[in-house]
C-alpha positions in Angstrom: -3.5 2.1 -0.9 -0.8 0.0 1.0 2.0 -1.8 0.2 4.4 -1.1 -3.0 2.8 -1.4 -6.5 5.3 -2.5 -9.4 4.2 -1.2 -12.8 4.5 -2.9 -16.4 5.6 -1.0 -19.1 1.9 -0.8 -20.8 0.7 1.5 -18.0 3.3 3.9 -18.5 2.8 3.5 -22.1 -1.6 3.9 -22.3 -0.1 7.7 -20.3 1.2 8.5 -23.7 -1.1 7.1 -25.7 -4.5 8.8 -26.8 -6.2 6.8 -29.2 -7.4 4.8 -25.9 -9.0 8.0 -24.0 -10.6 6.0 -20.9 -7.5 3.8 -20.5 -5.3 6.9 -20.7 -6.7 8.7 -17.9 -6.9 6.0 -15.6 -2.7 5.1 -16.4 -2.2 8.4 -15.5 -4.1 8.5 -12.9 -2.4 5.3 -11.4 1.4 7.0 -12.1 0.0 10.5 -10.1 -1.2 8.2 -7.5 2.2 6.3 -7.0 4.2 9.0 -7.5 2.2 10.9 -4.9 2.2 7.7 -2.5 6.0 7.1 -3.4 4.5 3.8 -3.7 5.5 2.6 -7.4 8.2 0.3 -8.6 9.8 -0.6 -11.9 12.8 -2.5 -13.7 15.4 -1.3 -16.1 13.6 -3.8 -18.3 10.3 -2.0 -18.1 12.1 1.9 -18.7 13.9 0.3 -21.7 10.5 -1.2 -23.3 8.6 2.2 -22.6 10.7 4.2 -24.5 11.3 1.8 -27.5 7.5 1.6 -27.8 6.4 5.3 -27.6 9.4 6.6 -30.0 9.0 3.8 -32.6 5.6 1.8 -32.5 2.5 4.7 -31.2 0.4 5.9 -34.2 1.6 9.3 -32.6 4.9 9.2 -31.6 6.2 10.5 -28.6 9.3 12.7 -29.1 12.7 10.8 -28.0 13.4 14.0 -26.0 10.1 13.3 -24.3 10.0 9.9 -23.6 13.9 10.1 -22.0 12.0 13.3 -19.8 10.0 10.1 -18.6 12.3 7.5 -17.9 14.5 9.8 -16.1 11.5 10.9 -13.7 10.7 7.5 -12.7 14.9 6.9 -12.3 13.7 8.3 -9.1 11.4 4.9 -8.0 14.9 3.3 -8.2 14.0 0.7 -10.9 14.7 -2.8 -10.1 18.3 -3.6 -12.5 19.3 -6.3 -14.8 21.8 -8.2 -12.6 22.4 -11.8 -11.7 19.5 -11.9 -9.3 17.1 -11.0 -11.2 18.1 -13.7 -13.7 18.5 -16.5 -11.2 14.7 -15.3 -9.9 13.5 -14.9 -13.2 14.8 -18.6 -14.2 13.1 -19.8 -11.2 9.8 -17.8 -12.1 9.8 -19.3 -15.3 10.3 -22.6 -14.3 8.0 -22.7 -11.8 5.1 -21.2 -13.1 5.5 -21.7 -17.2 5.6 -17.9 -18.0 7.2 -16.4 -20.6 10.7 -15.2 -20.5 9.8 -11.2 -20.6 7.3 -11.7 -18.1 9.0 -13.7 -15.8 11.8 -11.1 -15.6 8.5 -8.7 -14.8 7.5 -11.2 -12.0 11.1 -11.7 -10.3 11.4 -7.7 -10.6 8.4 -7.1 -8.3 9.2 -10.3 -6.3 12.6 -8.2 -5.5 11.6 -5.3 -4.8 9.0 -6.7 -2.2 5.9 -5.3 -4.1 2.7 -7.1 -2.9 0.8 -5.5 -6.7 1.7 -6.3 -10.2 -0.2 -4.0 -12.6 -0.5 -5.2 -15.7 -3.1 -6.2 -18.3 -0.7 -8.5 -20.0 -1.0 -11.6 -17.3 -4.2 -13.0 -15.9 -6.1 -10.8 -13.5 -5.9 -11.7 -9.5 -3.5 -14.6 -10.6 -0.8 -14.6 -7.8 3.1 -15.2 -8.1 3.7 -15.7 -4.3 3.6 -12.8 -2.6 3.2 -11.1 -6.1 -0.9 -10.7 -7.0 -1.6 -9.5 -10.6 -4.0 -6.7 -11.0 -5.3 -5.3 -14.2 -5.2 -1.4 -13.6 -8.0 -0.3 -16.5 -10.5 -3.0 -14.6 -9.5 -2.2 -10.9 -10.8 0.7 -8.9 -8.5 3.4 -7.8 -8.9 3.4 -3.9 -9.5 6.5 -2.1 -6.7 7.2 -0.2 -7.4 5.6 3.6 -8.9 8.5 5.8 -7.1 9.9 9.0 -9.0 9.8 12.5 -7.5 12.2 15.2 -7.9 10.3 18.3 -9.2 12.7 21.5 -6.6 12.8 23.9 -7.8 10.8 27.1 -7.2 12.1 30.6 -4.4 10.5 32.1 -4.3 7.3 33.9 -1.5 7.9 36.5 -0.9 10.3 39.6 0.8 13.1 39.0 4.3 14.0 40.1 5.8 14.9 43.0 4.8 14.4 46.8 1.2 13.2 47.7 -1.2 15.6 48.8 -1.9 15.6 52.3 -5.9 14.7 53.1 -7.9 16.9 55.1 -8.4 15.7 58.5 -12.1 14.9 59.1 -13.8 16.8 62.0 
């Protein structure tokens, strides 16, 4: 993967949430990934929603000791805070492209933060916010990470060093 991913609170939320197996595994398998990459991003707005929705609306709650143990892990990807510029972009997302309120604060977020994937299943799929391209994570494919080629070192190209060798003198 290249390039900085943001994530929407549902991804982190499917992670906790087992009464959708296959959707589970692949949200957790997108966090390991990011985390692994240090290529995820997230808002203040996105922690907050997590832990109100895994400690109050889950069939099977997550503990609130739990779900603070996960927002304060991914403190660590520096989420994106509610300030004045990500109201001023958010306004202009809205107005722009029609969104919603919520989701154009999830848009200006990612925008912010420079992310070129928004991963959410909320918005439409491959619809683009300028530099900002939604992608569904439970449709799209995980990419192998990109392999490494060692390059054979090639002789070098210049003389050496130091004071030309004398030719032979030729009989």
């Amino acid at each position: 993967m290249t390039g900085k991913y943001f994530v929407d609170a549902n991804v982190f939320v499917y992670m906790r949430d087992p009464r959708e197996p296959r959707k589970q595994a692949l949200a957790a398998k997108w966090i390991a990934r990011l985390v692994a990459e240090e290529g995820g991003c997230t808002s203040m707005q996105i922690l907050s929603e997590y832990y109100s929705v895994v400690t109050r609306k889950l069939a099977r709650q997550v503990s609130a000791a739990k779900a603070w143990e996960d927002v304060r892990e991914l403190l660590a990807w520096n989420p994106q805070p509610i300030d004045e510029a990500l109201l001023t972009r958010a306004h202009e997302v809205e107005e722009r492209y029609g969104t919603s309120w919520w989701d154009s604060m999830v848009v200006a977020a990612a925008q912010l933060q420079d992310c070129d994937i928004l991963l959410t299943e909320d918005l439409q799929d491959g619809m683009r916010f300028g530099t900002v391209t939604v992608r569904n994570p439970f449709t799209m494919v995980i990419e192998e990470p990109a392999a490494e080629y060692a390059l054979p070192r090639s002789a070098a190209v210049h003389r050496p060093r130091g004071r030309p060798r004398r030719l032979a003198a030729r009989a």
